[in-house]
C-alpha positions in Angstrom: -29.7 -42.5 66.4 -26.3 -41.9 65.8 -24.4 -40.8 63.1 -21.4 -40.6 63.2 -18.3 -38.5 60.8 -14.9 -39.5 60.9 -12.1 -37.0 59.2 -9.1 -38.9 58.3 -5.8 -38.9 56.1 -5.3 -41.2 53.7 -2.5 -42.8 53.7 -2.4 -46.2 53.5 -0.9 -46.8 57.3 -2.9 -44.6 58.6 -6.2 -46.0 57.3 -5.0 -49.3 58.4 -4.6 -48.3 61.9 -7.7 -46.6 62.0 -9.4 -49.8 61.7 -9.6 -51.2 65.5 -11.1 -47.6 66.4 -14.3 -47.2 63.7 -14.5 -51.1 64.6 -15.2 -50.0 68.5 -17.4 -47.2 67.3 -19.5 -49.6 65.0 -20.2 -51.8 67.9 -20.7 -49.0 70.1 -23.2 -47.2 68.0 -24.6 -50.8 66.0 -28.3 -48.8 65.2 -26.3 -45.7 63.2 -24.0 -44.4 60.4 -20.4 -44.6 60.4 -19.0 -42.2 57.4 -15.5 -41.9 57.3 -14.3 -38.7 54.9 -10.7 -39.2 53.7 -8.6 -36.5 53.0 -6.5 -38.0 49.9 -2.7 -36.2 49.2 -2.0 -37.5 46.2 -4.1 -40.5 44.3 -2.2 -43.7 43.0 -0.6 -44.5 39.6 -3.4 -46.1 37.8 -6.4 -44.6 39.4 -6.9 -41.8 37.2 -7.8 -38.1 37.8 -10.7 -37.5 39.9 -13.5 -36.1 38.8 -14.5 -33.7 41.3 -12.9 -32.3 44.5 -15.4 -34.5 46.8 -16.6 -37.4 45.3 -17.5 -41.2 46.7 -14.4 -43.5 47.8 -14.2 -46.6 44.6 -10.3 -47.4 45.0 -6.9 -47.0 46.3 -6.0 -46.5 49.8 -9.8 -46.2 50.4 -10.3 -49.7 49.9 -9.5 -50.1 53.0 -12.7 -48.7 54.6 -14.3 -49.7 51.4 -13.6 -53.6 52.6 -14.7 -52.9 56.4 -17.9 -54.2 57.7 -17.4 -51.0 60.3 -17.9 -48.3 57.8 -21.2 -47.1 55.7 -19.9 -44.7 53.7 -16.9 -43.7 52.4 -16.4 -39.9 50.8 -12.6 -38.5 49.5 -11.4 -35.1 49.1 -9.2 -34.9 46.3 -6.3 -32.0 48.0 -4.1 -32.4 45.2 -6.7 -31.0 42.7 -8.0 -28.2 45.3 -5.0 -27.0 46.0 -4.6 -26.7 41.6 -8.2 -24.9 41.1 -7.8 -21.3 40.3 -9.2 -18.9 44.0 -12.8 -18.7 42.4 -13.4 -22.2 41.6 -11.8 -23.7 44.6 -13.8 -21.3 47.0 -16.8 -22.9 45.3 -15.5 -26.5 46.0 -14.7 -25.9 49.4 -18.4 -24.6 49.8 -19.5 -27.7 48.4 -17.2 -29.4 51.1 -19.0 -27.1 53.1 -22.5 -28.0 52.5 -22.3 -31.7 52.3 -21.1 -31.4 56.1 -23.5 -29.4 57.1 -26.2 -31.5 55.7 -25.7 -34.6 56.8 -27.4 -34.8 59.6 -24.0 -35.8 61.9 -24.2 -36.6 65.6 -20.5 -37.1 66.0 -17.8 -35.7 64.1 -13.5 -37.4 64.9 -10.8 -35.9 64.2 -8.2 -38.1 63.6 -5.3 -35.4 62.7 -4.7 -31.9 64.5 -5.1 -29.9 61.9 -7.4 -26.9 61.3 -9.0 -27.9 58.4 -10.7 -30.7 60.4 -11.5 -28.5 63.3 -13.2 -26.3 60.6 -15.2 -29.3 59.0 -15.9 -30.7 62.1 -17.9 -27.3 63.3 -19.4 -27.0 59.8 -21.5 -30.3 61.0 -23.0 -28.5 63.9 -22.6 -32.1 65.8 -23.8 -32.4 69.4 -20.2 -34.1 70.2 -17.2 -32.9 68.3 -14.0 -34.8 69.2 -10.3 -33.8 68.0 -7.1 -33.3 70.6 -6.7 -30.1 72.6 -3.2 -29.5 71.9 -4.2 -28.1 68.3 -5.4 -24.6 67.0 -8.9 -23.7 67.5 -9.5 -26.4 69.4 -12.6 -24.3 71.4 -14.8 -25.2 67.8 -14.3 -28.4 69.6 -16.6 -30.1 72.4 -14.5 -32.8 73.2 -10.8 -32.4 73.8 -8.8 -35.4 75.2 -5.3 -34.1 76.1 -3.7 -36.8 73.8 -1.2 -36.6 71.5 0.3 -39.5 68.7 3.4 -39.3 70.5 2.5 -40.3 74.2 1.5 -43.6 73.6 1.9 -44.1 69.5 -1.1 -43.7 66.4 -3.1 -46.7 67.4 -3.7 -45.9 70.9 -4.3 -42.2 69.7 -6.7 -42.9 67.2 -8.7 -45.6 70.2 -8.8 -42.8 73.0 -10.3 -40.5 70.5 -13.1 -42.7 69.6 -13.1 -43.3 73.2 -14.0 -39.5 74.1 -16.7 -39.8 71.4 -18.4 -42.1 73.8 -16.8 -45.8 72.1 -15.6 -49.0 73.9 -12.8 -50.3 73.0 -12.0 -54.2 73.3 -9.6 -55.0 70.7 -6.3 -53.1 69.4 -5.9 -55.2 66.3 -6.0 -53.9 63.0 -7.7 -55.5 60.3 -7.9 -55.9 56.3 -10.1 -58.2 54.9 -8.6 -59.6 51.2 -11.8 -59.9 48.7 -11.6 -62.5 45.8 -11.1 -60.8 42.7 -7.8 -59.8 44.8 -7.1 -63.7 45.5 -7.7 -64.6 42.3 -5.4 -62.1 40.6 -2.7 -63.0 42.9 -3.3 -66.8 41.9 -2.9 -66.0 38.4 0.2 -63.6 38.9 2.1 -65.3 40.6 2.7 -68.6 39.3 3.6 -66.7 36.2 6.6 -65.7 38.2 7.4 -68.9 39.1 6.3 -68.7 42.5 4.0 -71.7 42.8 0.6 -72.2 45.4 2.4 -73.9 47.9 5.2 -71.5 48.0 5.4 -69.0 50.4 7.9 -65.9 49.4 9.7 -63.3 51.4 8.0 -60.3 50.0 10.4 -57.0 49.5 9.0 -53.5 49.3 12.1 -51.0 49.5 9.5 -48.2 48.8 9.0 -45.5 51.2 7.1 -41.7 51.1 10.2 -39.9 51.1 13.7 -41.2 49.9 15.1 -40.2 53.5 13.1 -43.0 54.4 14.3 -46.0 52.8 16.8 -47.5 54.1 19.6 -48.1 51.2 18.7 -50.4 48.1 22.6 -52.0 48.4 21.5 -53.7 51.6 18.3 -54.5 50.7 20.1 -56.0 47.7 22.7 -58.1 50.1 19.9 -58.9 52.1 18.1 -60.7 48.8 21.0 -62.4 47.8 21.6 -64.0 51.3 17.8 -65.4 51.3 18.3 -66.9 47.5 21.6 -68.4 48.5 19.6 -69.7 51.3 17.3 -71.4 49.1 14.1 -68.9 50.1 12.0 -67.4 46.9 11.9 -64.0 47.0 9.3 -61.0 45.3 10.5 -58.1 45.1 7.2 -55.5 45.2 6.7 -51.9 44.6 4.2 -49.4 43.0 5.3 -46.5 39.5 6.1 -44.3 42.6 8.9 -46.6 43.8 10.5 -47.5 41.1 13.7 -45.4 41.6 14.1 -47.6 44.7 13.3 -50.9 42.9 15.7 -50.0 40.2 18.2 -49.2 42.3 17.8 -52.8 44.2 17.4 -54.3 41.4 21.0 -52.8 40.2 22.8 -54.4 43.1 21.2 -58.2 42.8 22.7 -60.7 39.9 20.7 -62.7 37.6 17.0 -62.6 37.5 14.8 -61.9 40.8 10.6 -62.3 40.3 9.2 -58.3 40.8 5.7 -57.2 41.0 3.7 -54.3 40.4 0.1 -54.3 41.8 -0.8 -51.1 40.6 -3.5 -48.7 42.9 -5.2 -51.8 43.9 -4.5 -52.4 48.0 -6.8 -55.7 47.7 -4.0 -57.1 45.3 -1.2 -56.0 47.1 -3.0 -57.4 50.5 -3.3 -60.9 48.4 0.5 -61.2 47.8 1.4 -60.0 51.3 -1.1 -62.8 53.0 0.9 -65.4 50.9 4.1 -64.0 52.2 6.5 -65.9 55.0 8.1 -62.7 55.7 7.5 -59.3 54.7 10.0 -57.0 54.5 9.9 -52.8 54.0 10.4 -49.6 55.6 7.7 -47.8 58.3 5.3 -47.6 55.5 2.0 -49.0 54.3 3.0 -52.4 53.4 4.7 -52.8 57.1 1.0 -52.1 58.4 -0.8 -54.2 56.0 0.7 -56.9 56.5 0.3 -56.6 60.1 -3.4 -56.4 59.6 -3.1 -59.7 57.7 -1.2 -61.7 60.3 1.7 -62.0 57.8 5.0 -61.7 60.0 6.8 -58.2 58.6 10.4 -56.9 59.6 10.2 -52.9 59.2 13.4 -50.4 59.0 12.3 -47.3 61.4 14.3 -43.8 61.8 15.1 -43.9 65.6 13.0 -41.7 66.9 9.6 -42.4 65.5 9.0 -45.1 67.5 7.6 -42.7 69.9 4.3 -42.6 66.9 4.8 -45.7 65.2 6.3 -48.8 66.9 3.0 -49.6 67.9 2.8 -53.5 67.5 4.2 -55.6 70.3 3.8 -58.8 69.1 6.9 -60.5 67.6 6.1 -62.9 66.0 4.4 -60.7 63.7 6.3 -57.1 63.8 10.0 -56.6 64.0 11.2 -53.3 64.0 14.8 -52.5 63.6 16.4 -48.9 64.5 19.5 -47.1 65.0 20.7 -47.7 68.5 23.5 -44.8 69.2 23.4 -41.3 68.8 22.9 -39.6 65.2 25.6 -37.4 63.8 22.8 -35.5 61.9 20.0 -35.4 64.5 19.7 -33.6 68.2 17.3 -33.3 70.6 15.7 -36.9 70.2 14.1 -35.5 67.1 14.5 -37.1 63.4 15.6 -34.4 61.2 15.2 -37.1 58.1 18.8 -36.0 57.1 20.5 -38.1 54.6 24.8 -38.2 54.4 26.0 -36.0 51.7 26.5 -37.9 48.6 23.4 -40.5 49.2 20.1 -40.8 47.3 18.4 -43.3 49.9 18.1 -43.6 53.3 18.6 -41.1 56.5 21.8 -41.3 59.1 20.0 -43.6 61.7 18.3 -45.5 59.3 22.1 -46.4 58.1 23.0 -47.2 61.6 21.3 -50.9 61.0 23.6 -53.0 59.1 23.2 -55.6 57.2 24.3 -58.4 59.7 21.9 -57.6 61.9 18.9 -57.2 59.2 20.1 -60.7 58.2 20.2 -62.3 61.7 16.9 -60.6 62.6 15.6 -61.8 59.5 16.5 -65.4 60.2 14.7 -65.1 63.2 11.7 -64.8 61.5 11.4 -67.1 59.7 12.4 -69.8 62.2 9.3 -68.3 64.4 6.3 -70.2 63.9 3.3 -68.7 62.0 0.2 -68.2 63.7 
């Protein structure tokens, strides 16, 4: 019987696009164990510090996997509090890293990012088939070595041929959150306290981003609010304690009063205004792919070049992407150097190349397009 390890990142996007890939390997091995172990960067506002290096999944990002009818299990490694443990006390974690691979009885062992850690966790298993890509370091601990890569044919087909070489069919490329009801019900009481009623459906804002190089600037998401109130559409503008510098700054460029929301670490609650949502609107970050995942149309501002990894939805009517169309004054080579103009706090040269006329038009657009 099978059992079978998968080594992931957790972000948020990436989790979410991980989905249609432990879905193929669930129905490809339905008599085993699918245990996904997520390697965590940094853990949300809210959550509170973990209590050990490697302990079971309960919240954030994980939720995820948590709310997946693919995965058994679901572990974290806190790196943010290895990487703080004195040398003596974070060898001893990283041999109980160690152990609980080695012990777990695993068949099959992914991994989903080239990076050497995995390829060292992976061979701790001693698994018959051990999967990861074979441009990579020490790729010979490896059994299986697909010559992939994320940027030949973008994350979600990456992630599917890898499960793929593990010995998985795949049928279906769509990515999936499933929204549970205390998330419903929270959103049911939150909302209507901002005024926004059941039978309203808002354009949802999230201006937050990882890096401030990728956001593109709070004075046009700001333009592009006041255009949709003027228009008569409700809008929620959303963000997490880690965007607020963002928020704030949007929030400096709108007039009068504009409904914001904070859903704290909780993805399910977050996923529960985003389903609600005509239109969602962010940066190439986790909320772009969440929504996705929920069928909820979402317009996403992309750095040029990292469409090559991450424009990997083709359906419009629920992903717009907008870019930078002409050559960057900061960038060579085709490669995004995440440069921002001297003088701003937001927002990269090619990400400035989209103005706001043609946000707003391809906003429009949008909404006029039916909703599955």
């Amino acid at each position: 019987m099978a059992r079978v390890l998968v080594l992931a990142e957790g972000q948020l996007g990436d989790l979410l696009i991980l989905t249609p890939a432990l879905r193929a390997l669930k129905e490809s091995f339905p008599e085993g164990s699918l245990t996904v172990l997520v390697a965590q960067r940094r853990r949300y506002a809210g959550e509170g510090p973990a209590s050990t290096v490697l302990q079971a999944a309960s919240s954030g990002t994980a939720e995820v996997l948590l709310r997946s009818p693919s995965v058994d299990t679901v572990m974290e490694v806190d790196r943010a509090l290895l990487r703080s443990l004195p040398p003596a006390a974070r060898i001893r974690a990283e041999s109980r890293i160690l152990s609980w691979l080695s012990s777990g009885g695993f068949t099959h062992v992914i991994c989903t990012f080239p990076q050497e850690r995995f390829v060292f966790w992976a061979a701790a298993t001693r698994a018959r088939v051990r999967v990861g890509q074979r441009s990579q370091r020490r790729s010979f601990l490896l059994t299986h070595r697909p010559d992939v890569d994320r940027k030949s044919g973008g994350v979600l087909r990456y992630y599917c041929a890898l499960a793929e070489a593990a010995g998985a069919r795949v049928h279906s490329l769509e990515t999936e959150y499933r929204v549970g009801q205390e998330g419903r019900n929270w959103a049911g009481t939150v909302l209507p306290q901002l005024g926004i009623g059941a039978d309203v459906r808002p354009v949802v804002v999230h201006p937050g981003a990882s890096g401030p190089y990728r956001v593109w600037p709070p004075e046009r998401y700001a333009e592009l609010i006041v255009r949709l109130q003027r228009s008569g559409q409700t809008v929620l503008l959303c963000g997490s304690p880690y965007d607020r510098p963002v928020v704030q700054e949007v929030l400096r460029h709108v007039p009068g009063e504009l409904p914001r929301l904070d859903p704290g670490p909780s993805v399910d609650r977050l996923a529960a205004v985003l389903e609600r949502a005509a239109l969602v609107i962010s940066n190439d970050s986790g909320p772009r792919h969440l929504a996705v995942a929920l069928h909820t149309p979402s317009l996403a501002f992309m750095p040029r070049f990292q469409d090559r990894e991450w424009k990997i939805y083709h359906d419009p009517r629920r992903s717009v992407v907008l870019q930078g169309e002409h050559d960057c004054p900061l960038c060579a080579g085709g490669v995004c150097q995440d440069r921002m103009p001297e003088g701003e706090s937001f927002g990269s040269a090619c990400l400035r190349m989209v103005d706001v006329e043609r946000a707003w038009a391809a906003v429009q657009a949008a909404l006029r397009r039916p909703r599955n």
